[in-house]
VMD Tcl script that builds the backbone (N, CA, C; Angstrom):
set m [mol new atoms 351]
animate dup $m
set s [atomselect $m all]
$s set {name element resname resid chain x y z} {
  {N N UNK 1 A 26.852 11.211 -36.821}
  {CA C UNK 1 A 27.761 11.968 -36.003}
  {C C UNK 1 A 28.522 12.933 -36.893}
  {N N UNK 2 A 28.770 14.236 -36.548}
  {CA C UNK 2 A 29.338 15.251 -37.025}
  {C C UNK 2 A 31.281 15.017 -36.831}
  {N N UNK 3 A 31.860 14.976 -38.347}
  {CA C UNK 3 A 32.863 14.420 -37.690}
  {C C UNK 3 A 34.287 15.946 -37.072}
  {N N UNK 4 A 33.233 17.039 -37.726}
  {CA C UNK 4 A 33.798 18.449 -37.541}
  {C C UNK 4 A 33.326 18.926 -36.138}
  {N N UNK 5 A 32.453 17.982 -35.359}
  {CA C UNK 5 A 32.193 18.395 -33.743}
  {C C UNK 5 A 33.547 17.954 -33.545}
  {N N UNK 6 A 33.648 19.280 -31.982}
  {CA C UNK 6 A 34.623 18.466 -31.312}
  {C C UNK 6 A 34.664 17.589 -30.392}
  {N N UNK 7 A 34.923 16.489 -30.484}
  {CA C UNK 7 A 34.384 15.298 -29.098}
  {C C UNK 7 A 35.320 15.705 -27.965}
  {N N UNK 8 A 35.050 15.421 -26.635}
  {CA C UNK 8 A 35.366 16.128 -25.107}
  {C C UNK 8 A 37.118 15.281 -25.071}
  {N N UNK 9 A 37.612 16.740 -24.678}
  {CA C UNK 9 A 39.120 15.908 -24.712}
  {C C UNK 9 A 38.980 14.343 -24.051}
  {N N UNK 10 A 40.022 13.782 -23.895}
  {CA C UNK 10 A 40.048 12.376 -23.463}
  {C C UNK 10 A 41.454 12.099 -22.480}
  {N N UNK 11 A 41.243 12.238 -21.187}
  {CA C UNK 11 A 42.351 12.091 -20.516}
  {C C UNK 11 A 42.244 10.787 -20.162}
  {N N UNK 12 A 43.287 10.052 -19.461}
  {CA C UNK 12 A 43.465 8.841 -19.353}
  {C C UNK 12 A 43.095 8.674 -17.898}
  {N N UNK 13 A 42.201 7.806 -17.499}
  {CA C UNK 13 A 41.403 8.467 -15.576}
  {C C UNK 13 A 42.432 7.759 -14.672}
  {N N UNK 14 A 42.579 8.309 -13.984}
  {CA C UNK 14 A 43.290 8.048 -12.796}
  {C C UNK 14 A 43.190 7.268 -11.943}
  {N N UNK 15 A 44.308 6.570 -11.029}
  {CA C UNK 15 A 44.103 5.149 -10.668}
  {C C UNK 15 A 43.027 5.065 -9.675}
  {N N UNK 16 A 42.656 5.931 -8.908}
  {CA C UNK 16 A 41.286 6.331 -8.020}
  {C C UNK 16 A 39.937 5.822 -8.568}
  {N N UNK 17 A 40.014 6.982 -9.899}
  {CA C UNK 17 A 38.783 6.594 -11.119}
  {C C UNK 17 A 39.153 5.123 -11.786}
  {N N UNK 18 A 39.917 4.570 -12.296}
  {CA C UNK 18 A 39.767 3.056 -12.584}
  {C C UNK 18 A 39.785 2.121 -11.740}
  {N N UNK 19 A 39.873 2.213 -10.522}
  {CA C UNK 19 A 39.065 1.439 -9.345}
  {C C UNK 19 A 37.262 1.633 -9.774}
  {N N UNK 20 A 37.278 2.774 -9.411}
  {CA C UNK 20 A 35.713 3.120 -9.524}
  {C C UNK 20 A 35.051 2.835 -10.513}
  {N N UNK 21 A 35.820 2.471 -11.396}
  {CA C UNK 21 A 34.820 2.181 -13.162}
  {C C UNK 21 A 34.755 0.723 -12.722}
  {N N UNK 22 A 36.020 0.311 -12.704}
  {CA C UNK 22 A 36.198 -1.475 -12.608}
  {C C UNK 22 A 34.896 -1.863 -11.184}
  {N N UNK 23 A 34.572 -1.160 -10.779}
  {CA C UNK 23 A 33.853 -1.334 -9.416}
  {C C UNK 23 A 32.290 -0.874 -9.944}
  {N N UNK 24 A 32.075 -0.193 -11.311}
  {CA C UNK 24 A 30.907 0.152 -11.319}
  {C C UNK 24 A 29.676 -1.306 -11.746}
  {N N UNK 25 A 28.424 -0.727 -11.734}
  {CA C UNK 25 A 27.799 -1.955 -12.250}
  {C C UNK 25 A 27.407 -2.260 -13.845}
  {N N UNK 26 A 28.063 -1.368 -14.543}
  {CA C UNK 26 A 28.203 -1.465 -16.031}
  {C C UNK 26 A 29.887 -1.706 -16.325}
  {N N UNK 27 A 30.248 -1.259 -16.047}
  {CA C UNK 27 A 31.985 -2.227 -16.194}
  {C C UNK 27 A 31.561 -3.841 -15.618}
  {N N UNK 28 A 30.799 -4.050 -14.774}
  {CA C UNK 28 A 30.394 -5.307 -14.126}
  {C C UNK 28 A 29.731 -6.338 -15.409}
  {N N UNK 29 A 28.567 -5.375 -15.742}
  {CA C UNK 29 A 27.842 -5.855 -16.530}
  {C C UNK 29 A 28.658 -6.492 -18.109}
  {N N UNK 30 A 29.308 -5.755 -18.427}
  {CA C UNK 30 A 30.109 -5.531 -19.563}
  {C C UNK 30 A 31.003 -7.148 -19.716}
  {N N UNK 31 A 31.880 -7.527 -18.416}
  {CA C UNK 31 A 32.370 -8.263 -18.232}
  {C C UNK 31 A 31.610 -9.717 -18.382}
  {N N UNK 32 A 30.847 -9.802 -17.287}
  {CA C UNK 32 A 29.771 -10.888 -17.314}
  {C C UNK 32 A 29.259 -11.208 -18.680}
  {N N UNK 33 A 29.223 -10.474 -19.384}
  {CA C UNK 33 A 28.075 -10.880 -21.078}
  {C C UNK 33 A 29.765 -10.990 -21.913}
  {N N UNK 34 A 30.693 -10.332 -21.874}
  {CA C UNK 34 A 31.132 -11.065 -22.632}
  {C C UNK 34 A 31.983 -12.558 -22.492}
  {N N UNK 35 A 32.030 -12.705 -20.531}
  {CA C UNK 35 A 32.893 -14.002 -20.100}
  {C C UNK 35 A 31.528 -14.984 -21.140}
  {N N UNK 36 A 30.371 -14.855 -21.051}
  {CA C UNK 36 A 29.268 -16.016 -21.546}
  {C C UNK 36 A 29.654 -15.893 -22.808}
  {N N UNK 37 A 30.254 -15.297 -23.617}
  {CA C UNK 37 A 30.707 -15.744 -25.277}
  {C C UNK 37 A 31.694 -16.533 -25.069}
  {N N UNK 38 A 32.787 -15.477 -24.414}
  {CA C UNK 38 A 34.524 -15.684 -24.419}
  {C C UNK 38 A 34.970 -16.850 -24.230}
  {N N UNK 39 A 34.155 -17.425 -22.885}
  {CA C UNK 39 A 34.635 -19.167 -22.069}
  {C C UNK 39 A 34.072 -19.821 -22.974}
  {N N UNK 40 A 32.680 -19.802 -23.430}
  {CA C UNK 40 A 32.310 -21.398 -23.524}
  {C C UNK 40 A 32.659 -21.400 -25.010}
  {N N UNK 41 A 32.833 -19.959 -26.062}
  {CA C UNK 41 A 33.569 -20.524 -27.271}
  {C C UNK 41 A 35.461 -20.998 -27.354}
  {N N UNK 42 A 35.997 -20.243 -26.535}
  {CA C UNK 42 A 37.663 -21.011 -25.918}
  {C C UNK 42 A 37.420 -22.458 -25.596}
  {N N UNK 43 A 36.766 -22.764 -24.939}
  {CA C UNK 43 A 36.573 -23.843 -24.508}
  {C C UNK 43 A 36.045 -24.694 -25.689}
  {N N UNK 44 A 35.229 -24.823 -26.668}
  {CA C UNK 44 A 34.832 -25.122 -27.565}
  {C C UNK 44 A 35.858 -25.202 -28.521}
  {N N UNK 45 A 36.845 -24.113 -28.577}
  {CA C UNK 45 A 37.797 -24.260 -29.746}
  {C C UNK 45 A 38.743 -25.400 -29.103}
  {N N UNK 46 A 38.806 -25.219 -28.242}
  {CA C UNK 46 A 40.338 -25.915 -27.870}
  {C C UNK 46 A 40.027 -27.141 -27.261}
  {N N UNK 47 A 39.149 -28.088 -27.502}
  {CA C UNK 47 A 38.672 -28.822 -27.243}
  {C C UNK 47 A 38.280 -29.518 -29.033}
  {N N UNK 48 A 38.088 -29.038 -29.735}
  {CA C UNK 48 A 38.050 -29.228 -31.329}
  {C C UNK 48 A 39.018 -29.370 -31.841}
  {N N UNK 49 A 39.968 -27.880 -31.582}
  {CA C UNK 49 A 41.082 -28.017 -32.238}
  {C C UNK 49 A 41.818 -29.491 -31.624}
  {N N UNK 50 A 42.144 -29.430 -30.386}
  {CA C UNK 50 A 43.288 -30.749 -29.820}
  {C C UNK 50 A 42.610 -31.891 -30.343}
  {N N UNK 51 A 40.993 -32.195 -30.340}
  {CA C UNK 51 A 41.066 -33.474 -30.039}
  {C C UNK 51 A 41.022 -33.973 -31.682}
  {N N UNK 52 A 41.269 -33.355 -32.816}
  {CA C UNK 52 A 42.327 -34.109 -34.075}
  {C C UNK 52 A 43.296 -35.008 -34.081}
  {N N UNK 53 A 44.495 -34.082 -32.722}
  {CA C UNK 53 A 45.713 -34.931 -32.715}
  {C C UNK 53 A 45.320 -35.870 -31.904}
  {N N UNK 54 A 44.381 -35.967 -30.758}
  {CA C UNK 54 A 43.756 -36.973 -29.808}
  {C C UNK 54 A 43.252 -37.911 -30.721}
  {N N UNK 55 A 42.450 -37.981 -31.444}
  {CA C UNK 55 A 41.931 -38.906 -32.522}
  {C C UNK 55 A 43.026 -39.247 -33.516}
  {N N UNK 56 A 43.540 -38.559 -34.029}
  {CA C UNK 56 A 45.155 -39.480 -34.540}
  {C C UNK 56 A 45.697 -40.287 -34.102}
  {N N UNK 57 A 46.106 -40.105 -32.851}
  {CA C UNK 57 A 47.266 -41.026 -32.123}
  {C C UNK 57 A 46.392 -41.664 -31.022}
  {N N UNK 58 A 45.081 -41.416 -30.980}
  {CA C UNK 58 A 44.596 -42.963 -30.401}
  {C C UNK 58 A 43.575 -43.738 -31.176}
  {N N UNK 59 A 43.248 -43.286 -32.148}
  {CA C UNK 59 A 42.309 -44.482 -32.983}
  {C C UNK 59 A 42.632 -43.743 -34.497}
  {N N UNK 60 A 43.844 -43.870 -35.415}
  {CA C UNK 60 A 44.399 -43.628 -36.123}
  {C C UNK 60 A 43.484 -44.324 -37.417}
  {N N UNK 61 A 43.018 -45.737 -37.339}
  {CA C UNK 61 A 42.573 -46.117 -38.319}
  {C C UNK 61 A 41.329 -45.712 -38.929}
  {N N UNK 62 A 40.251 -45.251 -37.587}
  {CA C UNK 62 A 39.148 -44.524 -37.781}
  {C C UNK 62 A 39.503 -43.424 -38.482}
  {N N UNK 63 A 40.666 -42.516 -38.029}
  {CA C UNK 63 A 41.019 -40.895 -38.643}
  {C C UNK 63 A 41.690 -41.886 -40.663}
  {N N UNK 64 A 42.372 -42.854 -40.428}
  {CA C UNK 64 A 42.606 -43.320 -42.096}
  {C C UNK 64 A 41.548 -43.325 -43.014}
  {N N UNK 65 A 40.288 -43.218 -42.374}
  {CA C UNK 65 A 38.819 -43.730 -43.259}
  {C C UNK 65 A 38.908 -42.971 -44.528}
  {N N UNK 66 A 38.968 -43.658 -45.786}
  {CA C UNK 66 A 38.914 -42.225 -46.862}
  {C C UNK 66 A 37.566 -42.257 -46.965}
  {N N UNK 67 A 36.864 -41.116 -46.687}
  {CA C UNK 67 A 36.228 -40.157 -47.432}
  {C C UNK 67 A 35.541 -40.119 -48.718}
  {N N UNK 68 A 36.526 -39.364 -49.244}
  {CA C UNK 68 A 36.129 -39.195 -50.747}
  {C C UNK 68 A 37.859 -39.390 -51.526}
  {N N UNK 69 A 37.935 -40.237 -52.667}
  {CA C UNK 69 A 39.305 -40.472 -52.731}
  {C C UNK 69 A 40.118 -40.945 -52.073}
  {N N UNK 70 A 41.123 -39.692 -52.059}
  {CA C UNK 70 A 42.399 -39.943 -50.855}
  {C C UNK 70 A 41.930 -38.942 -49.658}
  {N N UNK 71 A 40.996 -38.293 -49.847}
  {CA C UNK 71 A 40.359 -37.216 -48.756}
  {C C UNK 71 A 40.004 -38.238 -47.494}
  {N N UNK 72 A 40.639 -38.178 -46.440}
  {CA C UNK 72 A 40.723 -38.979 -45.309}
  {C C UNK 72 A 39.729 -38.520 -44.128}
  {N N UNK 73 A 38.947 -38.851 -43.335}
  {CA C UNK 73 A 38.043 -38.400 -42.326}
  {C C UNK 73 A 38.915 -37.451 -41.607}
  {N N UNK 74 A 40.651 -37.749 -40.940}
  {CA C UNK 74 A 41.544 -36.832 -40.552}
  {C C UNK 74 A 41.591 -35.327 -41.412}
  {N N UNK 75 A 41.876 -34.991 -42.569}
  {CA C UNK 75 A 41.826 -34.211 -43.450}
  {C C UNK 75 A 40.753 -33.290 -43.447}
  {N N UNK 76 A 39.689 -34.296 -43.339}
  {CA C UNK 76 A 38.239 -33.443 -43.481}
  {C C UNK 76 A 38.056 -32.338 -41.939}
  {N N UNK 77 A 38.594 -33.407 -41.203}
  {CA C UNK 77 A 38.284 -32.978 -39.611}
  {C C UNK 77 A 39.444 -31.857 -39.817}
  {N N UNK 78 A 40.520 -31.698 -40.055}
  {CA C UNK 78 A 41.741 -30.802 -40.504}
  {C C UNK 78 A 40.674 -29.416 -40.964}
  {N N UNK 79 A 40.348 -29.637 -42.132}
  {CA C UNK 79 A 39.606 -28.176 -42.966}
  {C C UNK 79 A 38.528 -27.939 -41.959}
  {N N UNK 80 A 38.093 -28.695 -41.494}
  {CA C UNK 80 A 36.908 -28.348 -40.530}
  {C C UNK 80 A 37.017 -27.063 -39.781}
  {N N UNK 81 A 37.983 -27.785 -39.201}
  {CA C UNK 81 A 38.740 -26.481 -38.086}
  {C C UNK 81 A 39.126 -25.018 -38.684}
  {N N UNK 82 A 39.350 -25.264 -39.642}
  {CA C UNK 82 A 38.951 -23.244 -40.510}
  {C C UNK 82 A 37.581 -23.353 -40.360}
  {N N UNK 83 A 36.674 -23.631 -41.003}
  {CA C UNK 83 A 35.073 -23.213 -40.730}
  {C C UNK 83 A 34.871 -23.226 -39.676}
  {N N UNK 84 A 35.280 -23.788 -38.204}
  {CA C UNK 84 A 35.205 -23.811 -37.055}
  {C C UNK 84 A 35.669 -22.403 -36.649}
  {N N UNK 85 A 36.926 -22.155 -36.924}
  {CA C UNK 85 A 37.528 -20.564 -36.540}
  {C C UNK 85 A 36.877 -19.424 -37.069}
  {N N UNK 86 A 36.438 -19.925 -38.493}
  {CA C UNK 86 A 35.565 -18.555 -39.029}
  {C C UNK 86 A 34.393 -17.890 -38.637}
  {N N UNK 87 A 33.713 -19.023 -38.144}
  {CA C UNK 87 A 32.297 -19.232 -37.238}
  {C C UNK 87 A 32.489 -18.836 -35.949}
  {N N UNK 88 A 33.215 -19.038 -35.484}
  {CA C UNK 88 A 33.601 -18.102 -33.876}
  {C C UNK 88 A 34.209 -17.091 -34.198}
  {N N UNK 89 A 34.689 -16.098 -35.560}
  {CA C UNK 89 A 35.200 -15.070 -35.404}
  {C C UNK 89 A 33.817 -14.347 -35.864}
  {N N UNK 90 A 32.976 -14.380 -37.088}
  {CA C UNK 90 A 31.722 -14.078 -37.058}
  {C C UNK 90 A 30.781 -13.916 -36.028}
  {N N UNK 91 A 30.790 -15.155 -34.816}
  {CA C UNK 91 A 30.140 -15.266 -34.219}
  {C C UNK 91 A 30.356 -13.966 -32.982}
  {N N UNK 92 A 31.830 -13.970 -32.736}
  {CA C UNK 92 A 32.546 -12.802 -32.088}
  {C C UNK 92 A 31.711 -11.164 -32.628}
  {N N UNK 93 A 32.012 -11.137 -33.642}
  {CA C UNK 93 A 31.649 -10.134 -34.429}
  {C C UNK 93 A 30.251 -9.295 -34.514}
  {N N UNK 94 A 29.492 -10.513 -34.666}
  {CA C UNK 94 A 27.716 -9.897 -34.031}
  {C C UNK 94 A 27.757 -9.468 -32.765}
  {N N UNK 95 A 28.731 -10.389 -31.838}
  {CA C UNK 95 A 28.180 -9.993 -30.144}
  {C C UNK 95 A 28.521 -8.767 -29.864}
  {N N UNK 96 A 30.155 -8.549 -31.023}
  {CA C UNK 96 A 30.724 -7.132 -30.736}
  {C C UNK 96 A 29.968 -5.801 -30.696}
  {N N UNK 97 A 29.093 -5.593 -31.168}
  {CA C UNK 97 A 27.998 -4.652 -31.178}
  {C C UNK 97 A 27.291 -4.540 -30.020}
  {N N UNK 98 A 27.364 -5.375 -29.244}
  {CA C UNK 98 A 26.996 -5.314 -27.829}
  {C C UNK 98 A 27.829 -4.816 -27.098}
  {N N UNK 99 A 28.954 -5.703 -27.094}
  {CA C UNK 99 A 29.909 -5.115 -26.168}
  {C C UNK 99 A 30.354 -3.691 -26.143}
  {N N UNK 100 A 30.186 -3.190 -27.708}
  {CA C UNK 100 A 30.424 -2.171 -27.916}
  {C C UNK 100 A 29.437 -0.811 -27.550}
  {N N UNK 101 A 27.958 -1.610 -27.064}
  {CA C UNK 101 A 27.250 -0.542 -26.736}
  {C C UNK 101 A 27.306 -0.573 -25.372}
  {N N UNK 102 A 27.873 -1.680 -24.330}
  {CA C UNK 102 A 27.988 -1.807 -23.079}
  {C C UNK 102 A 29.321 -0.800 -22.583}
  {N N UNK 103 A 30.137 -0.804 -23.347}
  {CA C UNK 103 A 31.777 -0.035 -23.156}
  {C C UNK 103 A 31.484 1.359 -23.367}
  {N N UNK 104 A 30.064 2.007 -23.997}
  {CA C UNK 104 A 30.022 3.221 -24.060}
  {C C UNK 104 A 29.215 3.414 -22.869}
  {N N UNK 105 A 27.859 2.537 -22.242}
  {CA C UNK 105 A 27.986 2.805 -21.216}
  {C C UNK 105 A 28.030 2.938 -19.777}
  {N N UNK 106 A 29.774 2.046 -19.981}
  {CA C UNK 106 A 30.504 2.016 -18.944}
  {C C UNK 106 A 31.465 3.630 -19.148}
  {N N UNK 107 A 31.915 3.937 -20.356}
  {CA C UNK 107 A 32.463 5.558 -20.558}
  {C C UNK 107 A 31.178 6.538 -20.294}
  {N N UNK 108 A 30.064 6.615 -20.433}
  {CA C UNK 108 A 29.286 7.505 -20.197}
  {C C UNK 108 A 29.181 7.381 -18.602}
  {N N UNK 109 A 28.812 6.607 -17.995}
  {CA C UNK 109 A 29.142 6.680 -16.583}
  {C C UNK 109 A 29.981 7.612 -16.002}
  {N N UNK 110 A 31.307 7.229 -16.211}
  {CA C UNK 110 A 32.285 7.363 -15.997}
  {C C UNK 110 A 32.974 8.732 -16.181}
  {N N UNK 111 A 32.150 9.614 -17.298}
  {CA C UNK 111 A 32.309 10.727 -17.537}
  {C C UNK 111 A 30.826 11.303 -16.702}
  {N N UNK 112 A 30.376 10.667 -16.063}
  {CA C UNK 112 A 29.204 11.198 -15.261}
  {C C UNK 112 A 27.950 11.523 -15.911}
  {N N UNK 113 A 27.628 10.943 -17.436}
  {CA C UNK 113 A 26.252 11.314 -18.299}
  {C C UNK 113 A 26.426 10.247 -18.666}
  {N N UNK 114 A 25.222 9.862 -18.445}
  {CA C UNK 114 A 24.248 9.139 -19.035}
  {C C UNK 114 A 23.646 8.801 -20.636}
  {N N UNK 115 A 23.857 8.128 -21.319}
  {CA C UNK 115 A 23.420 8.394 -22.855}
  {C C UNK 115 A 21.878 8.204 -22.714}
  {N N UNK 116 A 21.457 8.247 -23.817}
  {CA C UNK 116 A 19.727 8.135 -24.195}
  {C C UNK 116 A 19.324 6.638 -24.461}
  {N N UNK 117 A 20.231 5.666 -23.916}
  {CA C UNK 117 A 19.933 4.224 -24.340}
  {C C UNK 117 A 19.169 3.452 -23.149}
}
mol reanalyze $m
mol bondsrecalc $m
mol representation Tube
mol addrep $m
């Protein structure tokens, strides 16, 4: 991309036109592919993350198990949960390239052309 083109001004569309986008079948589409990342990894986190303190305070002695050392099965399950977050932000990150080619076109629509995709 030429960054000395000039790209088409950019007005902000009007509440008429953002009915009509939100109503199109690529704003549709757009939505749908990313609710199938969005839910079932939320749901996945927060279901990981809580059930630490769930496993603490109801079977505490299982979470005491050391490990390695003083490194406790609780602890381990603790650090887990960063590689858990990093892996769904990565994982975020590949899909983003999608979403990002779906949002252009839901804007190409919307500006009434069509891209070459």
């Amino acid at each position: 991309m030429d960054p000395t083109a000039e790209a088409p001004p950019l007005h902000p569309p009007q509440p008429t036109q953002w009915r009509q986008i939100a109503a199109s079948r690529e704003f549709q589409d757009l939505l749908a592919i990313k609710k199938l990342f969005i839910i079932p990894a939320f749901v996945f986190f927060f279901a990981y993350y809580f059930s630490l303190p769930l496993l603490v305070g109801y079977a505490p002695r299982l979470m005491a198990t050391r490990v390695f050392g003083r490194l406790t099965l609780a602890s381990l399950y603790a650090l887990s949960q960063f590689a858990a977050g990093w892996l769904i932000a990565w994982l975020y990150l590949k899909a983003a390239t999608r979403f990002d080619a779906l949002s252009e076109d839901v804007i190409d629509h919307a500006r009434g052309t069509q891209g070459d995709r």
